[in-house]
C-alpha positions in Angstrom: 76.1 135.8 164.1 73.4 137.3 161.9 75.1 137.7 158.7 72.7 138.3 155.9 73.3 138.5 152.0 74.4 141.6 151.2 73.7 144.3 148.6 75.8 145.2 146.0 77.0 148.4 147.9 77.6 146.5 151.4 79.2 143.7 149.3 82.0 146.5 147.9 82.0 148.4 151.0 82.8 144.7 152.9 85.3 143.8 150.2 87.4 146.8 150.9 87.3 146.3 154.8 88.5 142.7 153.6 91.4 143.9 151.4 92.8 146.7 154.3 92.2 145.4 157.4 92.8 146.1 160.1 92.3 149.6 159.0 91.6 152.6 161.1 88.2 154.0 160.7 89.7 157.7 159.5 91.4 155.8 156.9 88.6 154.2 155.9 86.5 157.2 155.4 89.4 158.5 152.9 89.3 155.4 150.8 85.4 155.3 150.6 85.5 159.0 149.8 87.9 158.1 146.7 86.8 155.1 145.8 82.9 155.5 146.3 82.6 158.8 146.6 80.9 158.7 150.3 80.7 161.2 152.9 81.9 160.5 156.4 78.4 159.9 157.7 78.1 157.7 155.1 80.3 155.2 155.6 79.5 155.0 159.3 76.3 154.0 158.8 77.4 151.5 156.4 80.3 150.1 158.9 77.6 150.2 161.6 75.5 148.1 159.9 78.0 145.7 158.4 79.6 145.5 162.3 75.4 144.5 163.4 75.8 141.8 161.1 78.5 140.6 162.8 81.1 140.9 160.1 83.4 143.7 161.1 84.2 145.1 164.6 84.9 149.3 164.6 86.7 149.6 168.1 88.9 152.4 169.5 89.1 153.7 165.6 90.1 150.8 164.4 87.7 148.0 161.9 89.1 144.5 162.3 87.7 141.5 161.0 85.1 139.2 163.0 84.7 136.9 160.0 87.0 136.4 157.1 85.4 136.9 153.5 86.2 133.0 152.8 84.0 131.9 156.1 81.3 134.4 154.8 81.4 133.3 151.7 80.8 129.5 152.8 78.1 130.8 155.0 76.0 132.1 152.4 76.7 129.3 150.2 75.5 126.9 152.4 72.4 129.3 153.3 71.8 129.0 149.6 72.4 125.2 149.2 69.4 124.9 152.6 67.1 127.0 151.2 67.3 125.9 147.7 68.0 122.8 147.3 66.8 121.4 151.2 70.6 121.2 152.1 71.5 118.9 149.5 74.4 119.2 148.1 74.1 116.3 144.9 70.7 118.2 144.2 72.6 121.5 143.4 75.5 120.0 141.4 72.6 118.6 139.7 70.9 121.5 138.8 74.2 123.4 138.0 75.7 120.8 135.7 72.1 120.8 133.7 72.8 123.7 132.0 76.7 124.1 132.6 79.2 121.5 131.8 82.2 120.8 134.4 85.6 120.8 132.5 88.6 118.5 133.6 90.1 120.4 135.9 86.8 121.1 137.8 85.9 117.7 137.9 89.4 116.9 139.5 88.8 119.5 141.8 86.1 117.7 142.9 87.5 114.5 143.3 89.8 115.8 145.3 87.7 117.2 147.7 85.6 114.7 148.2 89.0 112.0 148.7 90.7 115.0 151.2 86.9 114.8 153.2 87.2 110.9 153.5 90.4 111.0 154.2 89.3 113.6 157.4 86.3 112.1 158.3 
């Protein structure tokens, strides 16, 4: 897979391929007309580039789903932690609690995580 950060407009034209799938392509066209005001050719060009990034599939009229938003999500957060921080995770908790604090609950969260890890390792 070859998924790449994506611009604002593929990240809302993604999110509503998220939110309807699977959706036939027809149907998609309507709801991009309406909701971003694209033309047919438009949106296949956009779908046809999201489904080279290995995101979405548009076969026999129909867009499924190759990769859920919550698996792409971690993907380009972990491509961010790498390239940022040299994969290390403690250097960009670091850097994000230097300028905002973690409240309780987040700092639970954490805990928990990191006892439901050890717990599967």
């Amino acid at each position: 897979m070859q998924t790449h950060a994506l611009g604002e407009m593929e990240s809302r034209f993604a999110d509503m391929i998220w939110e309807n799938a699977p959706v036939p392509s027809g149907e998609l066209v309507k709801l991009c007309d309406k909701k971003l005001g694209w033309k047919k050719s438009t949106t296949y060009t956009m779908l046809k580039r999201l489904c080279d990034k290995g995101l979405f599939e548009n076969r026999g009229g129909a867009v499924t789903v190759l990769i859920s938003k919550q698996e792409f999500d971690a993907l380009q957060s972990e491509r961010f932690v790498e390239k940022t921080f040299n994969g290390s995770l403690p250097k960009f908790l670091t850097a994000f609690t230097t300028r905002k604090k973690l409240g309780e609950g987040e700092i639970q969260e954490l805990e928990q995580l990191i006892s439901e890890y050890r717990r599967n390792e």
